[in-house]
N, C-alpha and C positions, 0 to 999 in steps of 0.2 A: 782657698787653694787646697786646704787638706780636705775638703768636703769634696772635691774633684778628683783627688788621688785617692780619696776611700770607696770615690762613687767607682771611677773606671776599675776599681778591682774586682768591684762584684762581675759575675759574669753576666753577660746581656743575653734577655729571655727573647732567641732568635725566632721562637713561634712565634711572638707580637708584633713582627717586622714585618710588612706588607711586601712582596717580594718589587710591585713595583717600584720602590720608594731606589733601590739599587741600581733596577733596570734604568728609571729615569736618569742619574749618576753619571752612568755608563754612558748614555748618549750624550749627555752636557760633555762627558769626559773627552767624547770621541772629538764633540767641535772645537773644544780648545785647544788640543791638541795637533788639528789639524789648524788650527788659526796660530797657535805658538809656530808649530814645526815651521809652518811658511814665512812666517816673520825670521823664522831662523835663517832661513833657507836665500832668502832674500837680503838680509846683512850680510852673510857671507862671500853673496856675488857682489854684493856693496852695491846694493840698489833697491831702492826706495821704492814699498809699492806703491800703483795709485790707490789713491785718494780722495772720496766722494764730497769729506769736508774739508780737505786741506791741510788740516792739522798734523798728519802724518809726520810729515819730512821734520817738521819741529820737533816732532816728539821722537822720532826714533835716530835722528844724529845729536837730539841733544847729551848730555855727558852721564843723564841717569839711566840710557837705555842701557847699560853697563855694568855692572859689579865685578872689580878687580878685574876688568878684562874679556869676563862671558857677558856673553848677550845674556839682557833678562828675557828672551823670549827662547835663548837654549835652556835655561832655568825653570820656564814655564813647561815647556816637553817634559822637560826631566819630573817635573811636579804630574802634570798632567799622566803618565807613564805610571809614575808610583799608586796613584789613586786606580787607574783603570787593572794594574797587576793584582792589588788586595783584591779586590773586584771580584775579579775573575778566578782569583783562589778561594774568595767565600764563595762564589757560587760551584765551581769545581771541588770541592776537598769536602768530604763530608764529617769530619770530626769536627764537635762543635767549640772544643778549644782554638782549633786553629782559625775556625770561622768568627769565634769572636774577636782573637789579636786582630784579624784583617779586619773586620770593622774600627778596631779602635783607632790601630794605623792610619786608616780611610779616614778618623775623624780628625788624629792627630795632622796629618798633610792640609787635609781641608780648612783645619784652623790657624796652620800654616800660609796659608792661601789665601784666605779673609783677610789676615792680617799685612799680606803684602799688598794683594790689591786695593786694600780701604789707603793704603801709603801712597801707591802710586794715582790712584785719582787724584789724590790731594796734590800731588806732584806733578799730575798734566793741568788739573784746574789751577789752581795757586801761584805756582812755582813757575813751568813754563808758558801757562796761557794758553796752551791749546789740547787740542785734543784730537787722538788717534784711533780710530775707530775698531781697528785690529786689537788694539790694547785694549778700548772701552769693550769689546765684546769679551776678552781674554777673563776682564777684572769683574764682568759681571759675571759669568759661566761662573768663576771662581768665588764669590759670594753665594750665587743659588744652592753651589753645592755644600759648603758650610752649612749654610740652611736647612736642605736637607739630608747631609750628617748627624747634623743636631737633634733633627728631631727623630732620626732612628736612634739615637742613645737614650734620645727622651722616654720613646714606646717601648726599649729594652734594658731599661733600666730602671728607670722614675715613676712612671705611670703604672698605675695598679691595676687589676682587672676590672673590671665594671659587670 
């Protein structure tokens, strides 16, 4: 853990960053977001989308589509929102301090994200039995981009030049 809190203070060498690696981001960003929002959008009128494998209606009235009361898929927006704003400020703001906070952000959310999605698979496989295909695409968008979070702090931090 102190190897991670000494690593993320160095600053990340934003030359080494492929610019697509953000842009790619950006688009996983956009689908989950528009896969969240409509899951939202849809609890709210209180109705169930369809569903190609079924699993849906099990998974999203069951009692973990929930936390204290928000929908996890207003939760997912709100996630989905935060990662596409740093985004858009690394690419807009050109002072490289601020462009590095917004990647770290971007990685801190995104490992936010890994960590609830690898929960909730376990929690439509395991727990309820089925599976919701809205959520399965939600919780894999949200793993690829951890992924590649990861490996932009990798090439702007860790990796050396060659």
């Amino acid at each position: 853990m102190n190897n991670l809190k000494l690593l993320l203070k160095q600053p990340i060498q934003l030359q080494r960053i492929p610019k697509w690696i953000p842009v790619i981001i950006i688009l996983l960003t956009l689908i989950g977001f528009a896969d969240s929002t409509y899951l939202t959008v849809k609890h709210f009128e209180g109705v169930i989308p369809p569903c190609s494998i079924g699993g849906c209606e099990k998974v999203l009235s069951s009692s973990y589509s929930e936390i204290f009361g928000i929908p996890v898929s207003l939760l997912g927006s709100l996630y989905y929102f935060m990662i596409l704003l740093s985004l858009f400020l690394y690419f807009d703001i050109k002072n490289s301090f601020v462009k590095d906070i917004c990647l770290k952000v971007m990685f801190a959310m995104s490992a936010i994200g890994f960590i609830g999605s690898v929960a909730f698979i376990f929690i439509m496989l395991f727990i309820i039995n089925s599976i919701c295909i809205y959520c399965m695409t939600s919780d894999i968008i949200s793993i690829v981009i951890f992924i590649l979070a990861s490996h932009i702090l990798y090439l702007g931090l860790i990796k050396k030049h060659e």
